[in-house]
PyMOL Python script that loads the backbone (N, CA, C, O; Angstrom):
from pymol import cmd

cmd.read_pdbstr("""\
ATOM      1  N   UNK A   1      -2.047  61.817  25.561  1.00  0.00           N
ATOM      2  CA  UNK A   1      -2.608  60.539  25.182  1.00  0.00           C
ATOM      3  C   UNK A   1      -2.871  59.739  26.441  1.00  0.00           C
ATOM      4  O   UNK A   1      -1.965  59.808  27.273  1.00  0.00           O
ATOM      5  N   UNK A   2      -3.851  59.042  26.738  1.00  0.00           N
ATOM      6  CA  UNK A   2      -4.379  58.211  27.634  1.00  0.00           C
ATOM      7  C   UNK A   2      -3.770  56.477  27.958  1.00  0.00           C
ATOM      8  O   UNK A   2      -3.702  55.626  27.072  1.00  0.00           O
ATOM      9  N   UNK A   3      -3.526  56.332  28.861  1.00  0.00           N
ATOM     10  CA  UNK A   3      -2.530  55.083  29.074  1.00  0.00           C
ATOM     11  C   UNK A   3      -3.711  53.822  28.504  1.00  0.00           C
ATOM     12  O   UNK A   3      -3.480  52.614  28.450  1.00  0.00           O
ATOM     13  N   UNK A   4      -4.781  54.400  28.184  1.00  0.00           N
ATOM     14  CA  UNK A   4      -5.373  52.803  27.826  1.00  0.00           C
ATOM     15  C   UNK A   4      -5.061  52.893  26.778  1.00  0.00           C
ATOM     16  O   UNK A   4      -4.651  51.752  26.568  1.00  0.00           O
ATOM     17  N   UNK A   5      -4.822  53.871  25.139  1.00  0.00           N
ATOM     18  CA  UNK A   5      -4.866  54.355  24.233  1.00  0.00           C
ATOM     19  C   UNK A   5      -3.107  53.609  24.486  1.00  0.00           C
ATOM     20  O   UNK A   5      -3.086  52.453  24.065  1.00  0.00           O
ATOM     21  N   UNK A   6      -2.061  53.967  24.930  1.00  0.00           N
ATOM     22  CA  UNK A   6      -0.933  53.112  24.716  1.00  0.00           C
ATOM     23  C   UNK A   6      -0.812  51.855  25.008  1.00  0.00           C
ATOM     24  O   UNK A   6      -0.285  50.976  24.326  1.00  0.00           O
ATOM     25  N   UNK A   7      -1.492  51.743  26.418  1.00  0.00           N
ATOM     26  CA  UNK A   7      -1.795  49.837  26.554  1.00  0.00           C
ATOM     27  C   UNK A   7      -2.015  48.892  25.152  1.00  0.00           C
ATOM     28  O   UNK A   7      -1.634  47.748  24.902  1.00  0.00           O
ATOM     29  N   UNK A   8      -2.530  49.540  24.623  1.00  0.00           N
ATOM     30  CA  UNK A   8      -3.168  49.237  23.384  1.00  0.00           C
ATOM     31  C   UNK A   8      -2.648  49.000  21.803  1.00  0.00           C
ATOM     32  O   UNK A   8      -2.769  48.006  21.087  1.00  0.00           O
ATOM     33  N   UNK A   9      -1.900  50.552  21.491  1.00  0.00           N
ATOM     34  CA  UNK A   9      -1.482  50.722  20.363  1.00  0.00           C
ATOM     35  C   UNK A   9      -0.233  51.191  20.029  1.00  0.00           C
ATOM     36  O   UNK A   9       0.298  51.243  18.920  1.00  0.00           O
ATOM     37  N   UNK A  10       0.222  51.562  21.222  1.00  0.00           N
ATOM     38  CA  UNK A  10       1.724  52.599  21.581  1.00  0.00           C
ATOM     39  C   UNK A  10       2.512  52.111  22.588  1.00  0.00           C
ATOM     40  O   UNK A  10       2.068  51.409  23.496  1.00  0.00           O
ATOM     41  N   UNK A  11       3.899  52.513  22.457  1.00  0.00           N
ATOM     42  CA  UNK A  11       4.818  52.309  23.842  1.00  0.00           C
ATOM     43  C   UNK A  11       5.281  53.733  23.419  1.00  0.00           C
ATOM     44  O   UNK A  11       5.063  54.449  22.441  1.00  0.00           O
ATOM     45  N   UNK A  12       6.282  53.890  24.985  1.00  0.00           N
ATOM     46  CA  UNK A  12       6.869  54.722  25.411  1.00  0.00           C
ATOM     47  C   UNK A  12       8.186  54.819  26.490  1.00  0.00           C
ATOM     48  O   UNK A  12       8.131  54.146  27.519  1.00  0.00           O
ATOM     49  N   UNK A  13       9.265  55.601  26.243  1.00  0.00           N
ATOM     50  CA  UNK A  13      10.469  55.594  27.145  1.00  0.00           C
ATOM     51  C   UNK A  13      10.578  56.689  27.782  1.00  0.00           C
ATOM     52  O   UNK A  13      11.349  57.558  27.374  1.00  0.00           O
ATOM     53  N   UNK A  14       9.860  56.848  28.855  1.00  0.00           N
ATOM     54  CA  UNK A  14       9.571  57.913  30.045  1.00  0.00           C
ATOM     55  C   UNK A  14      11.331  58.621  30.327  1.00  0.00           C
ATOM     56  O   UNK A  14      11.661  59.804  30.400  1.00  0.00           O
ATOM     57  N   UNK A  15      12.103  57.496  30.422  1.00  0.00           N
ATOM     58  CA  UNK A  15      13.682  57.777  31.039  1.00  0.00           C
ATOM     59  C   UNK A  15      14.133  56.741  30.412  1.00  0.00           C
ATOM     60  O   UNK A  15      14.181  55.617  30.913  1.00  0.00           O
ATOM     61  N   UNK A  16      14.554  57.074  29.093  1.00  0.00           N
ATOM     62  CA  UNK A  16      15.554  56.448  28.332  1.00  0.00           C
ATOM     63  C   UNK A  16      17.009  56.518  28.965  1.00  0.00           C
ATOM     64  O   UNK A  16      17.432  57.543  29.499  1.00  0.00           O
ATOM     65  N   UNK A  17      17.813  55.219  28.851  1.00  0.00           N
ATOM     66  CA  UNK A  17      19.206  55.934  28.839  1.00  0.00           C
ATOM     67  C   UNK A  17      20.006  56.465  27.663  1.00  0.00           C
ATOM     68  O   UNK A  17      19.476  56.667  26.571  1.00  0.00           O
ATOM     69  N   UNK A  18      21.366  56.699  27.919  1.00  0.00           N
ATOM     70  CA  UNK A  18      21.950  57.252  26.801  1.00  0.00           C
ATOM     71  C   UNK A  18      22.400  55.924  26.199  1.00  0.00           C
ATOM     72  O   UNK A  18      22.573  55.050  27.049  1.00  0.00           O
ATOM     73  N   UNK A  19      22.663  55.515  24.764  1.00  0.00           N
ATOM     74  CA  UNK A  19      22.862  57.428  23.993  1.00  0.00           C
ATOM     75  C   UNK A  19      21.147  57.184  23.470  1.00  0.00           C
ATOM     76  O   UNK A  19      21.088  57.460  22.272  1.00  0.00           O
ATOM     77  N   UNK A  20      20.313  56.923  23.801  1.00  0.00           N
ATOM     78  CA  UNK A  20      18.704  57.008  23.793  1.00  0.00           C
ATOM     79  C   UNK A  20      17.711  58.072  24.280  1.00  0.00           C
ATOM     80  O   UNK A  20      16.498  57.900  24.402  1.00  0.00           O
ATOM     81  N   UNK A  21      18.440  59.268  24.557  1.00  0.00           N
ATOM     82  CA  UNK A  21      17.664  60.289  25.457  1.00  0.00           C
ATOM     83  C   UNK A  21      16.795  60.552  24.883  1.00  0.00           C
ATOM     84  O   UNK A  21      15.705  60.560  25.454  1.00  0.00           O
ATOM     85  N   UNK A  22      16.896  60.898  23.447  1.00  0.00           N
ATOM     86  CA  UNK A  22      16.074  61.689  22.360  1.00  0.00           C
ATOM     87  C   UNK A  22      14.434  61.090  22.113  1.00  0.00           C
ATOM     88  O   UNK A  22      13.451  61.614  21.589  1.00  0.00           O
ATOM     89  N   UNK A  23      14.693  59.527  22.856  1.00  0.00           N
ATOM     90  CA  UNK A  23      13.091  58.822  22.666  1.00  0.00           C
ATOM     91  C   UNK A  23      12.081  59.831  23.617  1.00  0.00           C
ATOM     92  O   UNK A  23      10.861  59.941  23.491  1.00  0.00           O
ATOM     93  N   UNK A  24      12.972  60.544  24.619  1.00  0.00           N
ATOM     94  CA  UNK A  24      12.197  60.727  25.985  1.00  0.00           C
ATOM     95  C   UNK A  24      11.096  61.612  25.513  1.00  0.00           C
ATOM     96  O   UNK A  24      11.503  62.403  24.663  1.00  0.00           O
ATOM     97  N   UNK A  25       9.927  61.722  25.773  1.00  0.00           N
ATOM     98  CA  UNK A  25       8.789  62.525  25.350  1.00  0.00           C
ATOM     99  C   UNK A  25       8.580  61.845  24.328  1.00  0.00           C
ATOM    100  O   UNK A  25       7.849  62.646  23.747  1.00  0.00           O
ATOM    101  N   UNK A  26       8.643  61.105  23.745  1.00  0.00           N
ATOM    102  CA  UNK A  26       8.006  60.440  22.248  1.00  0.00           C
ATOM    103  C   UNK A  26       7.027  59.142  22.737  1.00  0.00           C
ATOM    104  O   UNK A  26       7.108  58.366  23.689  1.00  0.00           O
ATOM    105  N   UNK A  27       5.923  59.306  21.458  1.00  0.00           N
ATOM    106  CA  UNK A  27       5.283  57.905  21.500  1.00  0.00           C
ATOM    107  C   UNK A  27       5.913  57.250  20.138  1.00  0.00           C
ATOM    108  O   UNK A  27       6.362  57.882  19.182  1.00  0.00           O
ATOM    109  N   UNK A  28       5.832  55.757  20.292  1.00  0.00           N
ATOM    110  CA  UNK A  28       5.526  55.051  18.981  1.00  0.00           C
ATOM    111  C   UNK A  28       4.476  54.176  19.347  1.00  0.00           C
ATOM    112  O   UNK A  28       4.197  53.733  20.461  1.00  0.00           O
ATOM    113  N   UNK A  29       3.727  53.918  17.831  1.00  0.00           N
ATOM    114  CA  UNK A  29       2.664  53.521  17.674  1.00  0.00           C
ATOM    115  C   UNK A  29       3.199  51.873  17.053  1.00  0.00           C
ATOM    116  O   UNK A  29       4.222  51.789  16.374  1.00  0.00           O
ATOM    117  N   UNK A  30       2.525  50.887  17.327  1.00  0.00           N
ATOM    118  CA  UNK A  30       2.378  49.727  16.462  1.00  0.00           C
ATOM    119  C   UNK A  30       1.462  49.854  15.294  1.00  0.00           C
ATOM    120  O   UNK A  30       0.232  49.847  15.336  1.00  0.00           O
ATOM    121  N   UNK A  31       2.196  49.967  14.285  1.00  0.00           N
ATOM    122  CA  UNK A  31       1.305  49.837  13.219  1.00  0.00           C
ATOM    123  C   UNK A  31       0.086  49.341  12.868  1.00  0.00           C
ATOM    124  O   UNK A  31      -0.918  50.027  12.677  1.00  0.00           O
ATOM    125  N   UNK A  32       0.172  48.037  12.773  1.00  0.00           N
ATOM    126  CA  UNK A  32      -0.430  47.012  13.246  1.00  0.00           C
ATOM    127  C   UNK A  32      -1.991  46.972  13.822  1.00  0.00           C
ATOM    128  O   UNK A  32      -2.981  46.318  13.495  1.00  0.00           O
ATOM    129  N   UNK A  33      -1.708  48.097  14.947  1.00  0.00           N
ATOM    130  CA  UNK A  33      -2.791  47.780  15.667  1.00  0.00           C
ATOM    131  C   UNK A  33      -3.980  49.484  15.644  1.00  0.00           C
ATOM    132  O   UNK A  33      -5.003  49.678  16.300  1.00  0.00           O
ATOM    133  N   UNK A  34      -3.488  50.155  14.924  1.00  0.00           N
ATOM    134  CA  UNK A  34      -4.488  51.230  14.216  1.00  0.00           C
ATOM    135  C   UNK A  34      -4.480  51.146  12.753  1.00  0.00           C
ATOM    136  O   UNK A  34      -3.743  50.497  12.010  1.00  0.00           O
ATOM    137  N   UNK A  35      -5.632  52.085  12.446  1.00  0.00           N
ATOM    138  CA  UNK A  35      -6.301  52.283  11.294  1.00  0.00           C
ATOM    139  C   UNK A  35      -5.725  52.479  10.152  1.00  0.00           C
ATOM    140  O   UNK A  35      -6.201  51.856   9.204  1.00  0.00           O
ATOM    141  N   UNK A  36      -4.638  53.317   9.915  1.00  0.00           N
ATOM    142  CA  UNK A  36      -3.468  53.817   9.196  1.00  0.00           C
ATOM    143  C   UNK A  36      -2.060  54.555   9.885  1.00  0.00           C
ATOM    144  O   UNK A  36      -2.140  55.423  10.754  1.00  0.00           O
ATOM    145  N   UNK A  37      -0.863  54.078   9.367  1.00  0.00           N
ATOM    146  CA  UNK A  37       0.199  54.997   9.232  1.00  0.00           C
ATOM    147  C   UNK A  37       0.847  55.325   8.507  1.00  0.00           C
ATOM    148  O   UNK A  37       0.991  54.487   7.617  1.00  0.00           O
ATOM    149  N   UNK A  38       1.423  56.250   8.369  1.00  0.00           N
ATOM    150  CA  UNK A  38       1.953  57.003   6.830  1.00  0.00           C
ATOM    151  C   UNK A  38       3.449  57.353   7.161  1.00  0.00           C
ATOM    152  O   UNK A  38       3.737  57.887   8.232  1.00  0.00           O
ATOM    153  N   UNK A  39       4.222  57.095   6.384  1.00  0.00           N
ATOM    154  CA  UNK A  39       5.477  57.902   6.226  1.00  0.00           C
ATOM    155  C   UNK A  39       5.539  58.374   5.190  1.00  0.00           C
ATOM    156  O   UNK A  39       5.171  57.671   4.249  1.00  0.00           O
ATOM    157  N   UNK A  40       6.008  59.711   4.922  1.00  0.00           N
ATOM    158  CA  UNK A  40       6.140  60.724   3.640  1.00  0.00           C
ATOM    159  C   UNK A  40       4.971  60.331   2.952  1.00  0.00           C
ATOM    160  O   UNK A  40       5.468  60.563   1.850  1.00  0.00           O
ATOM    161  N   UNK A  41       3.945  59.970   2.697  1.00  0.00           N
ATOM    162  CA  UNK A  41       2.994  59.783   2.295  1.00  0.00           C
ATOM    163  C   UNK A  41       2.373  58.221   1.593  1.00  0.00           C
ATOM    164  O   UNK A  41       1.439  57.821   0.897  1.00  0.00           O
ATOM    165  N   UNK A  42       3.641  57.678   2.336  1.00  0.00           N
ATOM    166  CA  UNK A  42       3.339  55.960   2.185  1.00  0.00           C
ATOM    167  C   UNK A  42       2.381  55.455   3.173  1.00  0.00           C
ATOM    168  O   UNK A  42       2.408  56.204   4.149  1.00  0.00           O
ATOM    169  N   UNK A  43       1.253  54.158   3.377  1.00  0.00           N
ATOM    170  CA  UNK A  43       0.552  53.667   4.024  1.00  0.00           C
ATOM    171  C   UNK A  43       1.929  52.587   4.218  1.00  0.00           C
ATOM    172  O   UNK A  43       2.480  51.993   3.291  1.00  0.00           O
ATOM    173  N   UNK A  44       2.239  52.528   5.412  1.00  0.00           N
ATOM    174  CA  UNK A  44       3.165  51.571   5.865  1.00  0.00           C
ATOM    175  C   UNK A  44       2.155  50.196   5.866  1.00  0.00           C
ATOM    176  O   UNK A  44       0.925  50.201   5.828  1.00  0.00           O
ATOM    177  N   UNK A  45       3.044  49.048   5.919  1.00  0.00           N
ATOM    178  CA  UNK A  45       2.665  47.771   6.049  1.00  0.00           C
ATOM    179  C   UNK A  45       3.198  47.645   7.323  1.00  0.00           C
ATOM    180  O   UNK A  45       4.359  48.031   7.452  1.00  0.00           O
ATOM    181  N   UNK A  46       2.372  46.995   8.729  1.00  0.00           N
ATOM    182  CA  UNK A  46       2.722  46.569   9.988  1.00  0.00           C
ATOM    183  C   UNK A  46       3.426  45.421   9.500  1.00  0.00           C
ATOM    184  O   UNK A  46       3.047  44.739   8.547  1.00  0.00           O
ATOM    185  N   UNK A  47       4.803  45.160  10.401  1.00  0.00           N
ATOM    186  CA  UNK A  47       5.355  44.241  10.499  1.00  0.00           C
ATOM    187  C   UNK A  47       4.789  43.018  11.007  1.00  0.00           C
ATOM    188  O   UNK A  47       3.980  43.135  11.927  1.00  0.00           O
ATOM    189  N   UNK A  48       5.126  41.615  10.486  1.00  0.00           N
ATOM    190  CA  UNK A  48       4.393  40.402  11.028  1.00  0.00           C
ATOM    191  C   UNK A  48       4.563  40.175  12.742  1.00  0.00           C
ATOM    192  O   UNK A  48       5.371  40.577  13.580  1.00  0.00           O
ATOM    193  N   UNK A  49       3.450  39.382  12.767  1.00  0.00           N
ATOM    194  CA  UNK A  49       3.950  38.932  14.531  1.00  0.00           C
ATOM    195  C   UNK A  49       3.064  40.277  15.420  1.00  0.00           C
ATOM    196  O   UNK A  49       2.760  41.383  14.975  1.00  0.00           O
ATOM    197  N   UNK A  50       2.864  39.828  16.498  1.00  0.00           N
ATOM    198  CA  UNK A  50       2.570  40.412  17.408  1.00  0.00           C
ATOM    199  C   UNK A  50       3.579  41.290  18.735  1.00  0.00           C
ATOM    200  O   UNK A  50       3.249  41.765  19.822  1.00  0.00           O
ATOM    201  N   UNK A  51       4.497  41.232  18.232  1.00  0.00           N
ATOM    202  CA  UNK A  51       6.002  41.835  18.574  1.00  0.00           C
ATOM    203  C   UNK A  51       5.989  42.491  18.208  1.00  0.00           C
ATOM    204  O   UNK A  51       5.101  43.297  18.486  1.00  0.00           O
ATOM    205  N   UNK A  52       6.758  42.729  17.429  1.00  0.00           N
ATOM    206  CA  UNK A  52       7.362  43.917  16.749  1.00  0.00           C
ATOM    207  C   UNK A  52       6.372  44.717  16.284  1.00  0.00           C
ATOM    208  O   UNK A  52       5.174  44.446  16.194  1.00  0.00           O
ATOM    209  N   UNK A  53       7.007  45.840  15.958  1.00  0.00           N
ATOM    210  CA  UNK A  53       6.706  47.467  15.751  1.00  0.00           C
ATOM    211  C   UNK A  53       6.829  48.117  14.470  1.00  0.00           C
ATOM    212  O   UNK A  53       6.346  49.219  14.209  1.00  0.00           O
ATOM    213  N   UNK A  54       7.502  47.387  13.671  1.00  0.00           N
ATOM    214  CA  UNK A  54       8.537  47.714  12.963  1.00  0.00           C
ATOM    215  C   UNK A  54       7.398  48.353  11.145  1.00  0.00           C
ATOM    216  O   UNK A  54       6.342  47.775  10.888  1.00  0.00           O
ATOM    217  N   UNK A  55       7.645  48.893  10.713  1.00  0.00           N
ATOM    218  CA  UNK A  55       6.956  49.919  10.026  1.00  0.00           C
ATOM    219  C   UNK A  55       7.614  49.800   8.702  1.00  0.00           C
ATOM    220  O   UNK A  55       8.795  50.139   8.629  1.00  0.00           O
ATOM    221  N   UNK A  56       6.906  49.294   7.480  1.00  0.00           N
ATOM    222  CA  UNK A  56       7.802  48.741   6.280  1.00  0.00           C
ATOM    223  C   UNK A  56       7.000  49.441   5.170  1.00  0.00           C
ATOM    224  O   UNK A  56       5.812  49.306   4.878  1.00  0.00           O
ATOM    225  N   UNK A  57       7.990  50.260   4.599  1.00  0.00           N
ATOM    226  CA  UNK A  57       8.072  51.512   4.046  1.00  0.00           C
ATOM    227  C   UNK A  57       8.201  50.662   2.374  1.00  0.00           C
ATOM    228  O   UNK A  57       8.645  49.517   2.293  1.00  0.00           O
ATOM    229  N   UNK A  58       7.661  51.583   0.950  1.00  0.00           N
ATOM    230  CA  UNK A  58       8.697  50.604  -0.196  1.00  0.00           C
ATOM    231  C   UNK A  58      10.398  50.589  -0.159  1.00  0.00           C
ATOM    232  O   UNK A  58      11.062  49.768  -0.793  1.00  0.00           O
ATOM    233  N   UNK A  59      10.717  51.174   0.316  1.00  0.00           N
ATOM    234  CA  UNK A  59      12.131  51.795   0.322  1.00  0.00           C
ATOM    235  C   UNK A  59      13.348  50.390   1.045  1.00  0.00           C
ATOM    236  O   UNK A  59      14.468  50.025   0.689  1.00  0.00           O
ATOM    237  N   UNK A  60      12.425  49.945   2.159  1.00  0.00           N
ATOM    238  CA  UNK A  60      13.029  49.132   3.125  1.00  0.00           C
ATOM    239  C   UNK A  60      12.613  47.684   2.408  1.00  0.00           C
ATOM    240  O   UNK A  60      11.514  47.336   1.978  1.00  0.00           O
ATOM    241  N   UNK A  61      13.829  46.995   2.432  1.00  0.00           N
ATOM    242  CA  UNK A  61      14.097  45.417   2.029  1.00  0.00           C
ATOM    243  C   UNK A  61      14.080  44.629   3.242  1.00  0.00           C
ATOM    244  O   UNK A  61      14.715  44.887   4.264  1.00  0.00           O
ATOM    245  N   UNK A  62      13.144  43.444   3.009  1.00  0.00           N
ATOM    246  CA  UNK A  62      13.192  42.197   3.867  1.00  0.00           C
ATOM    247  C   UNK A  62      14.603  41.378   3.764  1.00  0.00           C
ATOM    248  O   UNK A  62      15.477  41.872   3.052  1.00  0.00           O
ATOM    249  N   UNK A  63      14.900  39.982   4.535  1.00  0.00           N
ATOM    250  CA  UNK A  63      13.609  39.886   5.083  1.00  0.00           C
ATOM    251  C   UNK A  63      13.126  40.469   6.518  1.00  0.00           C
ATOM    252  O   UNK A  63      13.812  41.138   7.291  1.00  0.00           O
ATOM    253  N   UNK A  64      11.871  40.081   6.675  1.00  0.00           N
ATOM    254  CA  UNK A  64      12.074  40.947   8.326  1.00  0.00           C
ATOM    255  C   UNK A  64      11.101  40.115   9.064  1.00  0.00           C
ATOM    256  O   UNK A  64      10.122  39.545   8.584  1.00  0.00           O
ATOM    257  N   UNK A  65      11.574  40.122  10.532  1.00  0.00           N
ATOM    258  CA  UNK A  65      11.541  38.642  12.025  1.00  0.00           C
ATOM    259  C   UNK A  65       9.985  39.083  12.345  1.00  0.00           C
ATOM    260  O   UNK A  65       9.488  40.131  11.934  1.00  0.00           O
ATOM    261  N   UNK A  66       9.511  38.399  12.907  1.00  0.00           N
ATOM    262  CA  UNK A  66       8.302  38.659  13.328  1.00  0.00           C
ATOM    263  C   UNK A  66       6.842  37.547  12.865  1.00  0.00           C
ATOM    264  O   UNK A  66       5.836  37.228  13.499  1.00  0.00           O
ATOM    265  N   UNK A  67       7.420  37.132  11.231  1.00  0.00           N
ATOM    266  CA  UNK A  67       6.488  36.208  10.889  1.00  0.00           C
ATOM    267  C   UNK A  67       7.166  34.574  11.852  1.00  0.00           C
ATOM    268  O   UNK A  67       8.090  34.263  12.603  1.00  0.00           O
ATOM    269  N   UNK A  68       5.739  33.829  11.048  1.00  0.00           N
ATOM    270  CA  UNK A  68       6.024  32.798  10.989  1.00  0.00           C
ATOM    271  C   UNK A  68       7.786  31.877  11.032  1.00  0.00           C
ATOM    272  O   UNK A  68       8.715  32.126  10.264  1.00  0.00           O
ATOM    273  N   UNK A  69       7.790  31.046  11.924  1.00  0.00           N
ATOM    274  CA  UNK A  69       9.454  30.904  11.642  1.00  0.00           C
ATOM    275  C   UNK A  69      10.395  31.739  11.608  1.00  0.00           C
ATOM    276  O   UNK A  69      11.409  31.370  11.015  1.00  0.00           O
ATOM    277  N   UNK A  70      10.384  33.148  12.230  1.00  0.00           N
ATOM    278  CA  UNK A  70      11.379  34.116  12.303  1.00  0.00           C
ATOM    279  C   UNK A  70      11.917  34.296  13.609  1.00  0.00           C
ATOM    280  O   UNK A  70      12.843  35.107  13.628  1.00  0.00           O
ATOM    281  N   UNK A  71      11.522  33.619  15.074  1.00  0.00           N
ATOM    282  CA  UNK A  71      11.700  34.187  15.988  1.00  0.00           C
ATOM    283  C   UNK A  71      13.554  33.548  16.517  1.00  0.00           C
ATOM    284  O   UNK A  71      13.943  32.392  16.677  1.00  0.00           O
ATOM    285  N   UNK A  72      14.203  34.678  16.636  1.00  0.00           N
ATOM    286  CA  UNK A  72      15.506  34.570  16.705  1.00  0.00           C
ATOM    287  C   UNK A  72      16.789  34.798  15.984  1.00  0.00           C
ATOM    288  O   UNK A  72      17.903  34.692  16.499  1.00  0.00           O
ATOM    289  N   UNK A  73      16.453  35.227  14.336  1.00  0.00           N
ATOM    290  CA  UNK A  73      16.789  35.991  13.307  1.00  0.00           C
ATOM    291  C   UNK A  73      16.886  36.973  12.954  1.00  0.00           C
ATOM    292  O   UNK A  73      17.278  37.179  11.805  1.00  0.00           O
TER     293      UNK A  73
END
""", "prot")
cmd.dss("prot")
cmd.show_as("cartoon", "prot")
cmd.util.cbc("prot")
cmd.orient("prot")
């Protein structure tokens, strides 16, 4: 994947520490900011805010930080 393509839509932990090693070689994507993402065959809802990452499944209960009036909760 191309660093403008993560500038963009993805981060990454080149050299995680422990106990975080397992990120190393992985991308994540912001929801948010592409076309679709799916878990098990759900269209996730991007989390509010321009922060966070965070990927809201039916399964997962609010509330969750990122909107309006959330920053610090």
């Amino acid at each position: 994947m191309g660093s403008d393509i993560r500038a963009l839509a993805a981060w990454s932990y080149p050299d995680p520490r422990p106990p975080c090693a397992d990120l190393a070689d992985h991308v994540a994507f912001y929801a948010g900011r592409v076309d679709r993402c799916a878990v098990d065959g759900y269209t996730v809802q991007p989390q509010e805010g321009d922060f966070y990452g965070g990927w809201i499944t039916p399964e997962i209960r609010g509330p969750f930080k990122g909107g309006a009036q959330t920053h610090g909760r």
